[in-house]
N, C-alpha and C positions, 0 to 999 in steps of 0.2 A: 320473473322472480318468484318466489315461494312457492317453488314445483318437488323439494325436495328431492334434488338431483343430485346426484353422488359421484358420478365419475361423468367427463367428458371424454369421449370416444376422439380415437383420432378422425379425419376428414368426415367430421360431425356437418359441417357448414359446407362441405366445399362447392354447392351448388349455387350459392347464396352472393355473387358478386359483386353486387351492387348496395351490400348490407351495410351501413355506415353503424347503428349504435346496435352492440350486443347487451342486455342485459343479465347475468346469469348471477345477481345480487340474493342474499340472503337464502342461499338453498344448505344444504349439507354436502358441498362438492369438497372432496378428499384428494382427489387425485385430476390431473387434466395433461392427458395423455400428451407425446409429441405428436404433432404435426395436427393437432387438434384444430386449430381455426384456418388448416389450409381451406383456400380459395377465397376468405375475405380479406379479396383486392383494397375496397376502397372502404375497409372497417375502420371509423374515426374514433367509437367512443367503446373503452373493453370495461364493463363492471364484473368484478371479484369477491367483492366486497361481504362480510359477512355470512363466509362458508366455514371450512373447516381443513383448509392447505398450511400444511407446514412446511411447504417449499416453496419457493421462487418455481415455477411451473416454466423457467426460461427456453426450454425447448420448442416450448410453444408459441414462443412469439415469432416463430421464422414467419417472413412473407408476409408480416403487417406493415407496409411502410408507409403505410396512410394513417398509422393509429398515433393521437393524438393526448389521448385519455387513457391513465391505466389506475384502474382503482381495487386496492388490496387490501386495504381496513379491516380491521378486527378480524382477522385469521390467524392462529395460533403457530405462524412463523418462526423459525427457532432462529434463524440465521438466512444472509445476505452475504452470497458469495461473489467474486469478485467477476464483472460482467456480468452480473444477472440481469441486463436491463440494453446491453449492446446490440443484440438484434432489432432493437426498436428506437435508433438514433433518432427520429421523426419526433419522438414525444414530448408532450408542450405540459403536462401538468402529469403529476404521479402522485399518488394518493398512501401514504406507508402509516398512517394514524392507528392508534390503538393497537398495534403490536405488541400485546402485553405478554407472549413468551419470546418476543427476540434478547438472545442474548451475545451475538455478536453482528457487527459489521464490518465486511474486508476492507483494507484498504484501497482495493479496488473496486466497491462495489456498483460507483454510478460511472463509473469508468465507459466513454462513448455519449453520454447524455448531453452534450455540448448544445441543444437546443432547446432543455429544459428551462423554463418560465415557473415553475409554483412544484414546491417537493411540500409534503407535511409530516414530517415524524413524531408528530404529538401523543403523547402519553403511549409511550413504548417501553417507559421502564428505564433510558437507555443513561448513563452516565457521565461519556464522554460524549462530546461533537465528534461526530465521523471525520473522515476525510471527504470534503465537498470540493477540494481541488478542480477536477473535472467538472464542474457545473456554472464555466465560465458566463454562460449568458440567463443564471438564476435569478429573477426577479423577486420574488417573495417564498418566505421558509419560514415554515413553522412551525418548532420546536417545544409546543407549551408542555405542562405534565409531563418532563421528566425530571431527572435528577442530577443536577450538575451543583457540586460545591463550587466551582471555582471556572472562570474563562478566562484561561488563558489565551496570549500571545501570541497568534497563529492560527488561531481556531476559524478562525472565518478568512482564510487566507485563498488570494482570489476571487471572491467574493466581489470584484469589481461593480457589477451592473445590479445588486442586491437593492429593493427597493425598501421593501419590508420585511423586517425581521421581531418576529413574536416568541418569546420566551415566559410566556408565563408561569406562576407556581410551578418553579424548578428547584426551589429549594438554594438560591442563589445567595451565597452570603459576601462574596467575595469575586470581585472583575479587576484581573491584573493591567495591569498598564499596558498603555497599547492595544489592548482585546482587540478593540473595533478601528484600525488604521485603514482596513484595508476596503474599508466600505465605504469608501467616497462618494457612491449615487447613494446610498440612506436616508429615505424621508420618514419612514414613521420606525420606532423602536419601542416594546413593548415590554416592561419588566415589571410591570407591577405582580403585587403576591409573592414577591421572594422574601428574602432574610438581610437584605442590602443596609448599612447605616452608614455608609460613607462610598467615595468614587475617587477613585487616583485624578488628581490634578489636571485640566486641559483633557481628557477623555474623551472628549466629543469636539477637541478643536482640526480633527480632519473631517469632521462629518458636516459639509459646509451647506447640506441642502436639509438636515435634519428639522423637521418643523414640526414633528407629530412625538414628541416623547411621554411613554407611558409610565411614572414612577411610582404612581400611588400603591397603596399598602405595603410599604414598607418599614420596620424598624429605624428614620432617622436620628441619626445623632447631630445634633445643628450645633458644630463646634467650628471651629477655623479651616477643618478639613475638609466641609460641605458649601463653604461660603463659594467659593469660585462654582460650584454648581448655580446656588441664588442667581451671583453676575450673569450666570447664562443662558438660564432660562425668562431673565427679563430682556435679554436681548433676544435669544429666539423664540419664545412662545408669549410674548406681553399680556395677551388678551385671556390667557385660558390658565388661570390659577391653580384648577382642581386637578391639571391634567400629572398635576407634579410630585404630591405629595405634603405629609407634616411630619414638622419632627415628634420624634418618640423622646425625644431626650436633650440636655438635663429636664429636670422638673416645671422650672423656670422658663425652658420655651416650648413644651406641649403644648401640642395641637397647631403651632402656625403654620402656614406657609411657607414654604420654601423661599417662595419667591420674594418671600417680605422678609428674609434675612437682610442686617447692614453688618458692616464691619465694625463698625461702633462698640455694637452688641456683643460681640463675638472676642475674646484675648487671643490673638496669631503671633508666632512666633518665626522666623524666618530658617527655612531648613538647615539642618545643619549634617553632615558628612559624617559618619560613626568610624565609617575606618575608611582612610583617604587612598586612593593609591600612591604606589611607590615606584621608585623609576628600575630597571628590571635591566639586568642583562639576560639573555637567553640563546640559545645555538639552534639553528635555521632547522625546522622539521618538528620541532617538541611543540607541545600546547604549552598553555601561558596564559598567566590570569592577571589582568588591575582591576582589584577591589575598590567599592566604591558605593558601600552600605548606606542607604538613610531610610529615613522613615516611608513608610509603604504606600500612603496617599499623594507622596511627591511625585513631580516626574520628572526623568533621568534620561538624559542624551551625554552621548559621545562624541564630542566635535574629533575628528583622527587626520592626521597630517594632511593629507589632499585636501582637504576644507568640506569634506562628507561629515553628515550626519546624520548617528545612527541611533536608532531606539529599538523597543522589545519587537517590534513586529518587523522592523527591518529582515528582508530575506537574502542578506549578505552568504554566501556559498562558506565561509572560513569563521569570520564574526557575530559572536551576538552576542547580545544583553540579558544579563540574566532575573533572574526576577527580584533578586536584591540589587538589581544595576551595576552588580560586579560585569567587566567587557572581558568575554571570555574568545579565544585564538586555538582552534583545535587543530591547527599544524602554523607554524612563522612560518614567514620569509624574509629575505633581506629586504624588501621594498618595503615591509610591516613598521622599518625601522622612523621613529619619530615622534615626535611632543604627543600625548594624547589628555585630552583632557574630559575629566567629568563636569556637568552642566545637571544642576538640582533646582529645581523650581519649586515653589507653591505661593498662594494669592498674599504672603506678607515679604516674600523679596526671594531672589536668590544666591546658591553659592555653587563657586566652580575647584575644582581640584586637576593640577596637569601630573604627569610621570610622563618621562623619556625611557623609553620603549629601544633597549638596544639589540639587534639582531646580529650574532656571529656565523661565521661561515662553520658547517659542520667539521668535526674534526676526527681524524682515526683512533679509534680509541682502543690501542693494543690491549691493554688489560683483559678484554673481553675477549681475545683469542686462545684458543688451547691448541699445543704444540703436541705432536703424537710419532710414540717411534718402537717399531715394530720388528723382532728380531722372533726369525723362525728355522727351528730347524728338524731335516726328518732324516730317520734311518729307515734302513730297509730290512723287512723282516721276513722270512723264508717261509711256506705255505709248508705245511705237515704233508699233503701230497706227495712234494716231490721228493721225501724221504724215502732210499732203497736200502735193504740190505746188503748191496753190492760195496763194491769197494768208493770209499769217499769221492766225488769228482765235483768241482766246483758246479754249481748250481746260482742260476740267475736267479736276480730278484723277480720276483714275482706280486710283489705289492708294496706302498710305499704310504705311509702315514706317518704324521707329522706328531712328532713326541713330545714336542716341546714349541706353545706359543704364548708370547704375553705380550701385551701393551701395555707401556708407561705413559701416563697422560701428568705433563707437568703445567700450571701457570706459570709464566713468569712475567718480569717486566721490563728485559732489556733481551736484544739476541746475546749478549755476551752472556748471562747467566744460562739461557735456553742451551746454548754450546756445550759449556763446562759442565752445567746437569747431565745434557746428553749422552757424554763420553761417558762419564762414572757411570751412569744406569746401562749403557750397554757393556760396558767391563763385566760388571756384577752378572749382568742376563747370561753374558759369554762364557764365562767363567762356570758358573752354574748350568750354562749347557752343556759344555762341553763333559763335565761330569755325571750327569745325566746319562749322556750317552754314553760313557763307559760303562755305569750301569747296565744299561742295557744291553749293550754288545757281550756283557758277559752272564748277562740274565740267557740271551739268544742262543749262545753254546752252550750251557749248561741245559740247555731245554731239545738240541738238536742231539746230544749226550746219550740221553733218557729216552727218546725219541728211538736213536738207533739200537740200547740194547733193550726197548720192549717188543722190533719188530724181530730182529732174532730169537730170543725166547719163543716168540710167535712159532716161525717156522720149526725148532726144534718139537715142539709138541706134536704140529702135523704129523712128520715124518715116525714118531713112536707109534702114532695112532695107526697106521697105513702096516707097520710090522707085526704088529697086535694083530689084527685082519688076518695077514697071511697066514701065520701063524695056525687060526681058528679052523682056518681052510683047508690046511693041511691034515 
């Protein structure tokens, strides 16, 4: 490390077999060529760390399949293209921190990491959560220093085997329902230093091994919509007060404890439905919505005919929930057909709302056809060519273009009107064509007219010319 190294050569190492940690941390390395670490077989640990690469150097990873450790921190990275990390499926921990010029990541970028254990993308600037799909066997991810207003619903989706998850000073004022459904192994959760003064209802009721929550510094507001927090942090954490937070707000409960919330204290109101859904007919293939609006700290399940229930994070292929708990249908089917009801909770009671959801079979909808009818007709017109001065003798055609075409495009709405349209519009076309070509047929002899006495004229001129001559001669 601090050799002030600028480029890595290809087959730098390749003598080096048995080489397990490379360190090549904190130099000025710009460029690191392909096929640069061939010949380290059995290299476990790659430091990056603290040069000057503004690429994913992924060419270079061919032929590490022992590497275990990749460490890329604070490198002036612009972007994370999709596989940049595939030739090195082995890797158990990856180091992406302090990326403070990336400004995108593909959606396929950790695409092939399926035995990644510990990613860190902390303070990168970055605003959405990537797509971590592929990082089914991810244990701990740390996300702290950046910028996310809001986490949504799917953001940590797959996320199955996630242990710990740290989020700190992200600037987090808002976590939609459902966020975190899909982290069921979740033991510690880090949020403190955001913008947070409340949590949607049951938020942490799939997170059933969660025993490490971080909430302090945050703007609480200790109203009715934080009380089911209290309830649950004196069940899950009894012993560790500070670990939680105080409210910010009203006046009258600055500074407590969370956990020292009662319901006593607190006026709750039990949810109420702003706009209820409606019972719906619809035709098999459209999308389709029941509304099903309430207040933002509730939470909102769909109980749907088969006896499924479904929320925001639910990864239904047709259904989902939207983030006003409206159930939205991006194409019906006929088996869609049946009662569906909304289900609104929060810690003063709940309320449900049903609609019958009717599915029709699709139906031909002639209106949206256009009927088309096509009447064409050509004359034959004589090529200058074949004009002699001899005596007239019929003359073939010799080329044929079409004098007359149009299309009539009518809507209608029955075949009997399509009919009787039809007729009229080709009388009129017929009509006018055939006139046309009168036209023309007497445009064509006045023009083969003109034609025959300028080739004559012609020839008289020659033959004065030729007498003239002799004449001179003589």
């Amino acid at each position: 490390m601090e050799n002030n190294i600028r480029l890595v050569q290809a087959d730098t190492f390749r003598h080096l077999h048995h080489l397990e940690v490379l360190q090549l941390g904190r130099n000025a390395i710009r460029q690191v060529e392909v096929g640069a670490f061939n010949g380290l077989a059995s290299l476990n640990t790659l430091e990056l760390f603290d040069n000057w690469l503004t690429v994913v150097p992924s060419g270079a990873f061919e032929y590490l399949s022992k590497l275990r450790e990749l460490w890329l921190r604070n490198n002036p990275i612009e972007s994370i293209p999709s596989y940049a990390f595939n030739r090195v499926p082995s890797l158990l921990r990856l180091d992406l921190g302090e990326l403070k010029k990336l400004e995108y990541i593909s959606e396929g970028a950790f695409e092939g990491l399926y035995n990644l254990k510990y990613l860190n993308l902390g303070m990168c600037n970055i605003r959405e959560v990537p797509n971590l799909t592929p990082l089914v066997g991810l244990e701990e991810l740390e996300m702290s220093g950046n910028h996310f207003p809001r986490l949504k619903p799917g953001a940590f989706r797959g996320l199955k085997s996630l242990k710990k998850l740290w989020i700190m000073s992200s600037q987090i004022s808002l976590i939609e329902r459902n966020a975190f459904d899909d982290l069921t192994a979740l033991v510690e959760l880090n949020l403190a230093h955001n913008n947070l003064s409340a949590l949607p209802h049951d938020l942490f009721a799939p997170l059933r091994y969660l025993v490490e929550p971080h909430l302090h510094h945050n703007p609480w507001a200790c109203d009715c919509d934080v009380l089911w927090l209290a309830w649950w942090l004196r069940e899950a954490v009894p012993a560790n007060s500070t670990c939680c937070g105080r409210c910010h707000g009203p006046a009258a409960m600055r500074g407590r404890f969370l956990l020292e919330l009662e319901r006593a204290a607190l006026p709750c109101a039990a949810p109420f439905i702003m706009d209820a859904p409606a019972d719906l007919n619809v035709s098999e293939g459209r999308a389709a919505e029941l509304r099903c609006r309430t207040a933002a700290m509730s939470a909102v399940r769909w109980l749907l005919p088969n006896g499924t229930v479904l929320s925001h994070a639910s990864g239904h292929p047709r259904l989902s929930v939207m983030a006003d708990g409206t159930l939205g249908f991006s194409r019906v089917l006929p088996a869609d057909t049946g009662l569906y009801t909304c289900m609104v909770a929060n810690v003063a009671g709940s309320a449900n709302a049903s609609a019958y959801l009717n599915v029709t079979a699709a139906e031909l909808n002639t209106s949206n056809y256009s009927f088309f009818t096509t009447v064409t007709v050509e004359t034959t017109e004589v090529s200058p060519d074949d004009v002699t001065p001899k005596a007239a003798k019929p003359t073939a055609p010799t080329a044929y273009r079409p004098a007359y075409t149009t299309t009539a495009t009518i809507l209608v709405q029955s075949l009997d009107e399509v009919m009787k349209t039809t007729k009229i519009i080709i009388g009129c076309f017929v009509a006018g064509t055939l006139l046309a070509a009168a036209m023309l047929i007497a445009f064509y002899k006045l023009r083969k007219r003109h034609q025959r006495r300028g080739t004559v004229t012609a020839a008289r001129t020659v033959e004065i010319i030729q007498v003239d001559a002799d004449m001179a001669a003589a």
